[in-house]
TORLO-460063 format. One line per 3 residues: number of its first residue (from 1); their letters; for each residue x negated, y, z negated of N, C-alpha, C. Coordinates in nm, 3 decimals, decimal comma, always signed. Atoms other than C-alpha are relative to their C-alpha. Example, Ala and Ser with C-alpha at 12.3 -4.5 7.8 and 13.67 -1.06 7.14 Angstrom:
BEGIN
1 = as = -0,089:-0,119:+0,000:-1,230:-0,450:-0,780:-0,090:+0,120:+0,000; +0,082:-0,119:+0,006:-1,367:-0,106:-0,714:+0,077:+0,109:-0,073
This chain:
BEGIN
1 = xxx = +0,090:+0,089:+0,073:+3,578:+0,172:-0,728:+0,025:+0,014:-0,150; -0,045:-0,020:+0,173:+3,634:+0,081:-1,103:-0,147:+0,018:-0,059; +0,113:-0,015:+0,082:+3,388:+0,147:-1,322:-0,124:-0,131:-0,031
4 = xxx = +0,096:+0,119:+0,019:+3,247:-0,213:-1,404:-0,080:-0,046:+0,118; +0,106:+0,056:-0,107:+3,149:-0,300:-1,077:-0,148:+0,133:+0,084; +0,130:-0,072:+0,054:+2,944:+0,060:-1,078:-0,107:-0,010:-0,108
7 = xxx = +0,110:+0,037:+0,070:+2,805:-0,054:-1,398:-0,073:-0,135:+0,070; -0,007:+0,116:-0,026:+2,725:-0,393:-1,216:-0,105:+0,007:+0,093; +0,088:-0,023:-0,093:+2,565:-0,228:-0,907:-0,100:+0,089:-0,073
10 = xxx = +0,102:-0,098:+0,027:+2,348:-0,018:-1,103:-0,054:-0,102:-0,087; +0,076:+0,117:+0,109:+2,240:-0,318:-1,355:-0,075:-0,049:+0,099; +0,120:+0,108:-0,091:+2,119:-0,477:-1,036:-0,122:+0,082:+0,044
13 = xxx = +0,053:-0,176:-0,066:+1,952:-0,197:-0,892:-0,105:+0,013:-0,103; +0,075:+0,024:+0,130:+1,790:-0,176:-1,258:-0,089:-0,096:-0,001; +0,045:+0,167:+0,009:+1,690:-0,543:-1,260:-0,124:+0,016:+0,107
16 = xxx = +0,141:+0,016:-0,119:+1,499:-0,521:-0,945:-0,063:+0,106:-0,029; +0,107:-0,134:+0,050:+1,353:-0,178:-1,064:-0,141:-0,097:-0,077; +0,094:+0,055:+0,140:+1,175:-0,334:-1,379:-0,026:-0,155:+0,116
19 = xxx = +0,063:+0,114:-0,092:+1,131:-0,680:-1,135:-0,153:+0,068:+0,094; +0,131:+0,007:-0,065:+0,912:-0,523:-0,913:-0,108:+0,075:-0,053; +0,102:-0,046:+0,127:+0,727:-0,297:-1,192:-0,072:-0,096:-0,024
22 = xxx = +0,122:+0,101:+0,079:+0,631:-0,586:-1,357:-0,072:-0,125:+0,118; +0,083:+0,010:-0,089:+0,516:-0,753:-1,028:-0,154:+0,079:+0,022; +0,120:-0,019:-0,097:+0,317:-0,516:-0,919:-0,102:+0,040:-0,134
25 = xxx = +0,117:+0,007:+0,123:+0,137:-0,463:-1,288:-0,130:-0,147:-0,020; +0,004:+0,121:-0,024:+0,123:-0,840:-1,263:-0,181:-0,015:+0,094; +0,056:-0,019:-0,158:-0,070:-0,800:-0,913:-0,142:+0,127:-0,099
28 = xxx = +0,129:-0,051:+0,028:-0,289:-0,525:-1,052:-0,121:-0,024:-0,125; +0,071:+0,146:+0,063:-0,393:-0,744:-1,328:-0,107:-0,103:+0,039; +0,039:+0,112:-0,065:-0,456:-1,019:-1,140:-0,136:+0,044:+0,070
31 = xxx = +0,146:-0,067:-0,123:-0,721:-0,804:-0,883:-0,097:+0,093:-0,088; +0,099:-0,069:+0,050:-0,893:-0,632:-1,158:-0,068:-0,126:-0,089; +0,071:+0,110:+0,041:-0,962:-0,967:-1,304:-0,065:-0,081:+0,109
34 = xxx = +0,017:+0,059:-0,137:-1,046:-1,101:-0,943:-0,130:+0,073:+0,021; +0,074:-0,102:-0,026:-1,286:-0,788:-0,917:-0,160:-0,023:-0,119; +0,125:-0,015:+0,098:-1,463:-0,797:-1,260:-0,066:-0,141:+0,024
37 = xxx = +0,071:+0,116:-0,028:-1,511:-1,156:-1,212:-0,112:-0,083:+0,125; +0,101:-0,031:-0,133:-1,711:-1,102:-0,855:-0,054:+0,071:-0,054; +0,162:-0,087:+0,060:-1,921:-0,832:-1,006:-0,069:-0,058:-0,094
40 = xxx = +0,087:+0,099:+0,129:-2,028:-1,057:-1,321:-0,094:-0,104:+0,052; +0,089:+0,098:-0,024:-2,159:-1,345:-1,076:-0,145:+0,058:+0,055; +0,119:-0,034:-0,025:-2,530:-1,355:-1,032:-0,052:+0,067:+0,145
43 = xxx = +0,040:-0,068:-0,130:-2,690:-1,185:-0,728:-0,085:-0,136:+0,048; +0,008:+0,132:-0,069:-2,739:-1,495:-0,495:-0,158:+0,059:+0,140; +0,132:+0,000:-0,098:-3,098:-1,499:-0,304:+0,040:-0,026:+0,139
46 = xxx = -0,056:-0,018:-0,125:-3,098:-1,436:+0,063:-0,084:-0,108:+0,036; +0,097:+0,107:-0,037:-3,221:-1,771:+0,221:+0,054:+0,005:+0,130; +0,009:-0,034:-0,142:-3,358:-1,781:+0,575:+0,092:-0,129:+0,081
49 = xxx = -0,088:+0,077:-0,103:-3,130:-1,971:+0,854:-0,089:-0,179:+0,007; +0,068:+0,108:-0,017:-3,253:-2,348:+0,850:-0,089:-0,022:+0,117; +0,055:-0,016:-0,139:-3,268:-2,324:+1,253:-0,033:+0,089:+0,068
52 = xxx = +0,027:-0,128:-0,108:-3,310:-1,966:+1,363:-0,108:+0,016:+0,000; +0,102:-0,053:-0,012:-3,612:-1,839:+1,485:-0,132:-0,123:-0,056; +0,062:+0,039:+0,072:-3,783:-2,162:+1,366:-0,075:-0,094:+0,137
55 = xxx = -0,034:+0,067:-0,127:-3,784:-2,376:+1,721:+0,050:+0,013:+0,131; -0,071:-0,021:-0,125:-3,660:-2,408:+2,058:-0,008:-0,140:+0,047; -0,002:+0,170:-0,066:-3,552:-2,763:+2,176:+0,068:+0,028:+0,162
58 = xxx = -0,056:-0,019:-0,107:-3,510:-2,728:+2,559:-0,029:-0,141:+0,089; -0,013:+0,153:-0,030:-3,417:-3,072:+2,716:+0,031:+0,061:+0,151; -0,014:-0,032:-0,224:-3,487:-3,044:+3,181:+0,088:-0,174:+0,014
């Protein structure tokens, strides 16, 4: 093997190093803004079922 195509395979090798670094920073970014932005929304009132427990329609 000559030398350039060792520098060549190791540039790539490199490339995808720092590629998937900055993916997955990317990614943990993304879910801590995903995160804070679910804890900021208001706390949503628990409202009762329209039909449960309210009726019973039984058709003979």
């Amino acid at each position: 093997m000559d030398i350039n195509s060792i520098m060549a395979s190791q540039l790539r090798s490199l490339q995808s190093t720092v590629q998937i670094s900055m993916l997955n920073k990317s990614l943990s970014r993304g879910t801590s803004a995903a995160i804070e932005m679910l804890n900021s929304l208001p706390e949503q009132p628990t409202v009762a079922h329209p039909h449960k427990g309210i009726s019973v329609d039984v058709k003979a």
